[in-house]
N, C-alpha and C positions, 0 to 999 in steps of 0.2 A: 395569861401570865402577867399578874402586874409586876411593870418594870418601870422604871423613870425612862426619861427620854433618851440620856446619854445612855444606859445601860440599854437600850431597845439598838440602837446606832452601834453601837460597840461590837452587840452581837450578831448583827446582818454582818456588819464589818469580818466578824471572823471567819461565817460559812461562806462570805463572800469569798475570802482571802483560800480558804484551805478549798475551793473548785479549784484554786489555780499554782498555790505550792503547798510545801510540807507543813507542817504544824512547825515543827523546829526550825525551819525558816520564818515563820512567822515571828514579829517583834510588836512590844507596845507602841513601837512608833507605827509599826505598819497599819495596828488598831486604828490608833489616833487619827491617824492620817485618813486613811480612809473613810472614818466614821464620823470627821469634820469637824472630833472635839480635842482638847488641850489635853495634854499627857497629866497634867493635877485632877481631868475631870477623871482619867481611868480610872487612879489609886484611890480616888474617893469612893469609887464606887467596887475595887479587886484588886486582889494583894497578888494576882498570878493572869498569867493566861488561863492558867487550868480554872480556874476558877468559874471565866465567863461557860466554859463546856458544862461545869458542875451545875450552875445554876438552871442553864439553857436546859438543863435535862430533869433536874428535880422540876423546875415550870413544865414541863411536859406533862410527867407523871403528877405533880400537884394538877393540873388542866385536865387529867386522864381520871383523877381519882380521889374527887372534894372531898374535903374533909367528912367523916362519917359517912361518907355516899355506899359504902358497901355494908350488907348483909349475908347474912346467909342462903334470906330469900332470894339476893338479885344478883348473886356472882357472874352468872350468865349475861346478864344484862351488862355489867360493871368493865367485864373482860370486852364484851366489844366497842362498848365505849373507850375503852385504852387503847385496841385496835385502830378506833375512827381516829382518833387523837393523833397515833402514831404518824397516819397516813396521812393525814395533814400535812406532818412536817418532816415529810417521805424526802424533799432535798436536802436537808439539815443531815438525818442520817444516814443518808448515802455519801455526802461529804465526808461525815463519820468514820466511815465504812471505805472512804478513797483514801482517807489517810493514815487510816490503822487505828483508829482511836473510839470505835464501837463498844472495846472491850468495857471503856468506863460507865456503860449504860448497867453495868450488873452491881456497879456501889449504889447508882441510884435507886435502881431496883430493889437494891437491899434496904435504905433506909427506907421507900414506899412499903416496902412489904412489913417490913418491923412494925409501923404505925399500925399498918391496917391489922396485923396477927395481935396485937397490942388494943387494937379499938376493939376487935372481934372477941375480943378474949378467951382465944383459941390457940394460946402457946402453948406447946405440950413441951419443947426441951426447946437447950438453946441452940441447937443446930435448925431445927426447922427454918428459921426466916433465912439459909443460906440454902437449905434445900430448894424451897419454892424458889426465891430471886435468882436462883442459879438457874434453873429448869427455864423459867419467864424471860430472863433473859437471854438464854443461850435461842430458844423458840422467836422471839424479836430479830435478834440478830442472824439468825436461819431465813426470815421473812424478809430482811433488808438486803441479805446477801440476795436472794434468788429476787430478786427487784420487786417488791409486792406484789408477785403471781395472783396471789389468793386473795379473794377481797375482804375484809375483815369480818363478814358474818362468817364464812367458812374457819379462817383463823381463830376465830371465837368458838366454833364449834368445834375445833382440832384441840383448842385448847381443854374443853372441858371434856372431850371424850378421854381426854390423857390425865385429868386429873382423874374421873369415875373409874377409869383402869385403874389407875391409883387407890381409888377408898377401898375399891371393891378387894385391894390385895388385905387391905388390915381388916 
């Protein structure tokens, strides 16, 4: 995930912050402070709190899922790689997940998924990229709830056996 320096600081600073209280208790000052830069270095770089969560998560999924890296050939391959990605940054969203704020991994999901249905050129109607990011994400955050049980090849196999359920219906 390239990030500048303060925007790297900023966002430890947050997962740091929300181990320990609520998101809504959290403040830019709490950011700043903790992350050792000047309240001008935040706005330079986010116009919200939400913001640093928005990015922290498209970086995920951008790190999960490079530009053009999917086909048709290598979905399997693609899906555990997002898996391996996820598990990575398995404390990030459990934090997520301690503060009630997991839910927002399913806009990202949706803009990932838009590209990739988009790169693939495989829209069929414009519901589909909330079908899939809904299912993807509700599946993620199923695997963060139950504290990463399953190790990601399994997850990657769960995933595609439910997608083939799926083809195999149309």
């Amino acid at each position: 995930m390239p990030q500048s320096r303060v925007q790297e600081y900023i966002t430890i600073a947050m997962f740091e912050l929300l181990e320990k209280k609520d998101y809504a208790h959290i403040t830019v000052q709490d950011l700043v402070d903790r992350a050792g830069v000047c309240r001008a270095s935040f706005y330079r770089n986010y116009f919200t709190r939400d913001e640093v969560i928005e990015r922290f998560l498209d970086g995920i999924f951008t790190e999960a899922y490079p530009r053009e890296s999917m086909s048709s050939a290598n979905v399997e391959e693609c899906i555990l790689h997002f898996f391996k990605t996820a598990l990575k940054y398995r404390r990030q969203l459990r934090a997520l997940l301690q503060r009630g704020l997991l839910d927002r991994v399913s806009m990202a999901f949706y803009r990932q998924t838009l590209e990739q249905i988009r790169h693939l050129q495989v829209l069929n109607n414009k519901y589909q990229p909330y079908f899939f990011s809904g299912a993807s994400a509700a599946m993620l955050c199923a695997w963060v709830e139950n504290d990463f049980a399953e190790p990601p090849e399994e997850m990657a196999h769960i995933f595609m056996e439910s997608l083939q359920g799926y083809m195999e219906l149309t």
